[in-house]
C-alpha positions as CSV (number, residue, x, y, z in Angstrom):
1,X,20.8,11.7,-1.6
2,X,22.7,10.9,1.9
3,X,23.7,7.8,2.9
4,X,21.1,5.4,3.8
5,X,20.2,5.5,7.5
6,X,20.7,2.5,9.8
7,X,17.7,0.0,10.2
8,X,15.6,-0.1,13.2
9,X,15.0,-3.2,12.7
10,X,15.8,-6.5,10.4
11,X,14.8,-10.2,10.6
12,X,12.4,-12.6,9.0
13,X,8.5,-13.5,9.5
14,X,7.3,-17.0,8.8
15,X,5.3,-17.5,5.2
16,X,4.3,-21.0,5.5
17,X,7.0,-23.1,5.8
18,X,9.7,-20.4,4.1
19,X,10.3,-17.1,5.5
20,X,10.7,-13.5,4.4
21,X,13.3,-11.4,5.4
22,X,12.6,-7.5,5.9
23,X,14.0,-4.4,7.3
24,X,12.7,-1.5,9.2
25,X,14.3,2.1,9.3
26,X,12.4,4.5,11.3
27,X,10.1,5.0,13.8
28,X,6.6,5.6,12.5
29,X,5.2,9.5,13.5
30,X,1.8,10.5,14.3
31,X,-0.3,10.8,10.6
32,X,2.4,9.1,9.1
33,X,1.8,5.3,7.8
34,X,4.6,2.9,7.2
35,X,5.9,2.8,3.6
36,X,6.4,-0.7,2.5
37,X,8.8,-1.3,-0.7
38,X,7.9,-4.1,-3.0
39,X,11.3,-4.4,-5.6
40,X,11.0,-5.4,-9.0
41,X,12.1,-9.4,-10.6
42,X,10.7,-11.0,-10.6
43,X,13.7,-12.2,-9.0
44,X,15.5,-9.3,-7.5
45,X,16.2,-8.2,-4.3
46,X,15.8,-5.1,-2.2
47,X,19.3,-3.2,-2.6
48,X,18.7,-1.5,-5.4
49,X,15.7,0.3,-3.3
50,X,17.6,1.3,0.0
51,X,17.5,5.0,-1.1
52,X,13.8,5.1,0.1
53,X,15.0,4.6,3.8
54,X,15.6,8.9,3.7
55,X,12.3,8.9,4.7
56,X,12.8,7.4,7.6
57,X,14.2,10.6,8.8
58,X,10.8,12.4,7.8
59,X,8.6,10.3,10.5
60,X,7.8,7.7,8.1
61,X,8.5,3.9,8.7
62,X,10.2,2.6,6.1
63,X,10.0,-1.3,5.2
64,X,11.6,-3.1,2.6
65,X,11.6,-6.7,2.3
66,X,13.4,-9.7,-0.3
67,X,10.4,-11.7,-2.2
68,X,10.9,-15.6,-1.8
69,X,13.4,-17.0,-3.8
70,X,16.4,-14.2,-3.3
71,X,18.1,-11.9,-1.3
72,X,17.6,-12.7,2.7
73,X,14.4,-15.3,2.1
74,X,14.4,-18.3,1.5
75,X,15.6,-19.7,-1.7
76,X,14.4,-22.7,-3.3
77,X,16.4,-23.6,-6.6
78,X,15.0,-26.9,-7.2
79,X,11.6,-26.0,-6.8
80,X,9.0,-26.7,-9.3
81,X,8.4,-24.2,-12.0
82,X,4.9,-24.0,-11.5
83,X,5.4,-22.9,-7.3
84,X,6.3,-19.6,-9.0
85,X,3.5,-17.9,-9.6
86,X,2.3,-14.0,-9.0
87,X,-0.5,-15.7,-6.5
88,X,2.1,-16.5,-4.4
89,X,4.0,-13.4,-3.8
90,X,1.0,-11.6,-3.3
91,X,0.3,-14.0,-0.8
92,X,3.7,-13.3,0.5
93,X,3.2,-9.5,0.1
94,X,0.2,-9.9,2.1
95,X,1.3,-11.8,5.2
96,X,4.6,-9.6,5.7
97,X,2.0,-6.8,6.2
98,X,0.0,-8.6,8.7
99,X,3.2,-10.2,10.8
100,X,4.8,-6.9,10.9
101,X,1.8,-5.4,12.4
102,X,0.8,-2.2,9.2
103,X,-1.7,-3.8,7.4
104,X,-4.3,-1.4,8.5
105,X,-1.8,2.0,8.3
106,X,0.5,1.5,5.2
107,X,1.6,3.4,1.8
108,X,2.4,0.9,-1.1
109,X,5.7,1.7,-3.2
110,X,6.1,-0.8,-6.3
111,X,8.7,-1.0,-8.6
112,X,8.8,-2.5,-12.0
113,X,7.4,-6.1,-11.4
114,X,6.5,-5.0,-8.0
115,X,4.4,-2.3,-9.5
116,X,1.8,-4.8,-10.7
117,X,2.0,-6.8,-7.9
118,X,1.4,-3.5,-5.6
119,X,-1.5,-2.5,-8.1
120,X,-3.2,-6.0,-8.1
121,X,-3.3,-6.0,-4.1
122,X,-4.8,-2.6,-4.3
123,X,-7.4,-3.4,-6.5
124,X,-9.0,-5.6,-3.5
125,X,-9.2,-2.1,-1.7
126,X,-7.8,-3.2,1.2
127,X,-8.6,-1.0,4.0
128,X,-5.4,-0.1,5.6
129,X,-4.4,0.7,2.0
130,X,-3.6,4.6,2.2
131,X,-1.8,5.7,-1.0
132,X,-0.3,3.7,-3.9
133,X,2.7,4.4,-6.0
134,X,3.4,2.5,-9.0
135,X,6.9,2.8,-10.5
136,X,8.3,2.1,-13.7
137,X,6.1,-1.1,-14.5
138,X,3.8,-2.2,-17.4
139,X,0.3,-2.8,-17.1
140,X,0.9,-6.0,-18.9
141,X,3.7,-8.4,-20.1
142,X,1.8,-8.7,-23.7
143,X,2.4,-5.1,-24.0
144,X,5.4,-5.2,-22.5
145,X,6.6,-7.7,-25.0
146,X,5.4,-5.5,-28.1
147,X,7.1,-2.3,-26.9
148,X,10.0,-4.5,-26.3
149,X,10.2,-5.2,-30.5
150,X,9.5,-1.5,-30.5
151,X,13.0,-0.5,-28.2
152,X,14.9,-3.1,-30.0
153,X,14.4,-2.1,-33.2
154,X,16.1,1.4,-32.5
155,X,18.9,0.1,-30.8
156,X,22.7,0.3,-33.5
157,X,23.0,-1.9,-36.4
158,X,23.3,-5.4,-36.4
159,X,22.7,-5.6,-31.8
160,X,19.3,-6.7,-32.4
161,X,20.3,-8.9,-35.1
162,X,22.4,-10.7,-32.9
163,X,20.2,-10.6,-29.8
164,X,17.3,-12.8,-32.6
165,X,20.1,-15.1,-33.5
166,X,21.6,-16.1,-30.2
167,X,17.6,-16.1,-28.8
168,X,17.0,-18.4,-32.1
169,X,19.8,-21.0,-30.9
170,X,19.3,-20.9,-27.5
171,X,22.7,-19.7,-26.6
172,X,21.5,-16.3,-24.5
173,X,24.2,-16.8,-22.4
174,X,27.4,-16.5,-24.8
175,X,29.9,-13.6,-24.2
176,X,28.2,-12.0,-27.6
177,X,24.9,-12.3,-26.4
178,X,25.6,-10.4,-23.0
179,X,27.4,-7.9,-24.6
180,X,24.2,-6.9,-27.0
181,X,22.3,-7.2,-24.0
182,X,24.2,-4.3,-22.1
183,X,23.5,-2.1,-24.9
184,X,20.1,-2.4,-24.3
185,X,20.6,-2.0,-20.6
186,X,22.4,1.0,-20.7
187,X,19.5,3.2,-23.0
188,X,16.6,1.3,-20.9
189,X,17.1,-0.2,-17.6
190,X,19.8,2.5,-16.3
191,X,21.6,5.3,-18.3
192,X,24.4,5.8,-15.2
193,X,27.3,5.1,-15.8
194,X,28.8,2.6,-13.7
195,X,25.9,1.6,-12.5
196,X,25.5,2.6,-8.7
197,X,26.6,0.2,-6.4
198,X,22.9,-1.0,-4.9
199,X,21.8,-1.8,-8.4
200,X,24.9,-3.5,-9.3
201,X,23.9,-5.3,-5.5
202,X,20.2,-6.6,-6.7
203,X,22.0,-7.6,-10.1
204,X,24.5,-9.8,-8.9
205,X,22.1,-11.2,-6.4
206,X,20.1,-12.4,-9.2
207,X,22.7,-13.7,-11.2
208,X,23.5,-15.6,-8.1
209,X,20.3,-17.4,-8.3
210,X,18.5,-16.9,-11.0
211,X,15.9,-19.2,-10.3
212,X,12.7,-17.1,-9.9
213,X,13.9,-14.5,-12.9
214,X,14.5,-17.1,-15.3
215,X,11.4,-19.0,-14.6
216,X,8.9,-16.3,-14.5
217,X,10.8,-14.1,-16.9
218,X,13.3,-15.4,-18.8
219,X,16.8,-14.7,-19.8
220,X,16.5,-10.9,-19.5
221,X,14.5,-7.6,-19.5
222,X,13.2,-7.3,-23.6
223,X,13.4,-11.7,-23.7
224,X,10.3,-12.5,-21.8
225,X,10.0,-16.3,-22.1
226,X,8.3,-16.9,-18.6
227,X,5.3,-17.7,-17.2
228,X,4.5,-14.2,-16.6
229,X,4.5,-13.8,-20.3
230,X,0.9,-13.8,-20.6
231,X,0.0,-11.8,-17.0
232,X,-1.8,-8.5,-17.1
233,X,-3.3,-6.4,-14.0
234,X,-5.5,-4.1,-16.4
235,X,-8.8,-5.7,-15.6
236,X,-8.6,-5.1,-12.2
237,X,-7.1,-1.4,-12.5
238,X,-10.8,0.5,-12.2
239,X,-10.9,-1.1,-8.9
240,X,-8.6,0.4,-7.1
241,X,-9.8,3.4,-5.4
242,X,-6.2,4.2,-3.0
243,X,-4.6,7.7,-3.8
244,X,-1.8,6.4,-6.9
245,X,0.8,8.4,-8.2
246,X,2.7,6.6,-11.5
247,X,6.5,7.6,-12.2
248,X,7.8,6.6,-15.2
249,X,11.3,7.1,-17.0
250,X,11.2,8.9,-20.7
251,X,13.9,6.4,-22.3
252,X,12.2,3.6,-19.5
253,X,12.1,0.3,-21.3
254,X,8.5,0.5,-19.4
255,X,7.4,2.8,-22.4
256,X,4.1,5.0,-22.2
257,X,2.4,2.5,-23.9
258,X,2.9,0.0,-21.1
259,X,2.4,2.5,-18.7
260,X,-0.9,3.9,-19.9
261,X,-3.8,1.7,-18.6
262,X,-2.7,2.3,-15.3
263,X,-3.7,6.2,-16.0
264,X,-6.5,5.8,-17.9
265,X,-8.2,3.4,-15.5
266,X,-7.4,4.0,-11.9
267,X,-9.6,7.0,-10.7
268,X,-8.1,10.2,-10.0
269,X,-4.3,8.5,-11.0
270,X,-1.4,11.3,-11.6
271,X,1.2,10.3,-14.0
272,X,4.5,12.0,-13.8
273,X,7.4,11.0,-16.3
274,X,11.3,12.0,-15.5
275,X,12.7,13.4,-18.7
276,X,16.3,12.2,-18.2
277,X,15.5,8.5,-16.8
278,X,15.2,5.2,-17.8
279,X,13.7,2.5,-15.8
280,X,15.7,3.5,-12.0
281,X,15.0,7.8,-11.9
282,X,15.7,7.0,-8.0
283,X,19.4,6.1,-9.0
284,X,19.3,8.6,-12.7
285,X,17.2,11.5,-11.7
286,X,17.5,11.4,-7.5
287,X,16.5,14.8,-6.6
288,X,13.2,15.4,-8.8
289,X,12.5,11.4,-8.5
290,X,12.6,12.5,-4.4
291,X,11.0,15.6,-4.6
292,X,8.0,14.1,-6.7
293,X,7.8,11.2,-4.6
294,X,8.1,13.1,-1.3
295,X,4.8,15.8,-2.1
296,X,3.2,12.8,-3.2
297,X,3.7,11.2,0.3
298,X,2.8,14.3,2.1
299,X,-0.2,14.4,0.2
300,X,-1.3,11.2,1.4
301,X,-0.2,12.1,4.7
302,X,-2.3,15.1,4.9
303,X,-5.4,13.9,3.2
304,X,-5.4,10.8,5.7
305,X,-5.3,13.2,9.0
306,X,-8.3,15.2,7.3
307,X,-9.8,12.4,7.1
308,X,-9.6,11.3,10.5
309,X,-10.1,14.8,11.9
310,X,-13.8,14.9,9.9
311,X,-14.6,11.8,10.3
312,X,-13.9,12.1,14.3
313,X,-15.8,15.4,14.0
């Protein structure tokens, strides 16, 4: 892909007594909605996402923004575990797309954690909602949890071994520990090698503060020890009635089984899977992750203006 183009626009908007910061590339075009960009965590940040500012240079709007906690927004270390909560970034979600002005003309792009988060505010059929795209994310943390003992039972002799025992002792952040851990990383959260420098961005920025991962997740990806343990968005799938493509790796530690529900129980859902991905095919598989992504867009884009056009007829 080429370099990401320069933002239009960048700031914060209040969210109570915190504030979110966002950025804007692009102008929005005639039949074209804004395409907000809800990043994964929960606990990460936006970087790792920039790629999806190319379509600014289609007529779309393109808005990406850091949940509470990290990146640009507010951070709040000493906060009390139970102010985390997915209520509240939905919340958050929700009042970005009012104070920037879309929340009646937008597309919803949600990756990994922000997947279910997208998928849970489009199951209250909003009505600016105009397409949905779910990306690499589970359907539920139980499931997620399961596949994980699935994933880490194929990885080389003796890692997961060593992954149990450090877990066991409560020392997940020893050299030996980290080291197992990358193996897992490298078959299911990103098989480029080195990583790409946005990803490696959002990592470090989460490393920086971990507050909101380790809280609501836990020490890492397949170790989910946080209050989202037990969260699910699968009851609330059949009512979502937005256009929704789902993209999903082949290797992605977000396995089929994870993924699933969200096909079998929104209406009219398309599931496409990238063959030679994991859980980023924006940074491992960029041209057919774009080119998917981009007829999916233009699908939305088109089917909106008939709208319009018919029901202005």
């Amino acid at each position: 892909m080429a370099s990401t183009p320069t933002a239009t626009a960048k700031g914060t908007v209040p969210f109570g007594e915190y504030k979110t910061w966002y950025r804007v590339t692009g102008q929005p075009a005639e039949g074209r909605p804004a395409l907000v960009v809800v990043h994964g965590g929960p606990g990460s940040t936006h970087d790792y996402l920039t790629g999806l500012s190319v379509y600014a240079e289609q007529g779309w709007s393109v808005v990406h923004y850091d949940q509470i906690g990290n990146g640009g927004s507010t951070h709040l270390p000493d906060a009390d575990p139970g102010f985390w909560t997915p209520q509240l970034f939905r919340d958050e979600l929700e009042n970005l797309l009012r104070r920037l002005d879309i929340a009646d003309d937008y597309v919803l792009f949600g990756q990994s954690w922000g997947g279910l988060l997208a998928a849970w505010h489009a199951s209250a059929e909003p009505a600016g909602l105009r397409g949905l795209v779910i990306a690499n994310a589970p359907a539920s943390y139980p499931l997620w949890l399961s596949e994980m003992d699935v994933l880490r039972a194929q990885l080389p002799p003796g890692v997961d071994e060593t992954l149990r025992r450090h877990e066991a002792a409560g020392t997940t952040d020893s050299d030996e520990y980290l080291e197992a851990m990358l193996v897992f990383y490298s078959r299911h959260v990103c098989r480029v090698e080195p990583w790409p420098s946005e990803l490696m961005a959002s990592y470090l920025e989460a490393v920086t503060d971990p507050t909101v991962y380790r809280t609501m997740n836990g020490p890492n990806e397949f170790h989910v020890i946080g209050s989202i343990r037990d969260w699910s968005v699968i009851d609330c799938l059949p009512d979502i009635s937005a256009p929704t493509l789902i993209m999903s790796g082949r290797h992605d530690e977000a396995t089929p089984v994870t993924v699933r529900p969200y096909q079998e129980l929104i209406p009219g859902a398309r599931w496409e899977i990238l063959e030679n991905s994991s859980h980023n095919p924006h940074l491992e598989e960029p041209e057919l992750f774009y080119e998917v992504l981009g007829g999916f867009l233009d699908s939305v884009r088109v089917s909106d203006t008939r709208t319009t056009t018919v029901s202005g007829g």
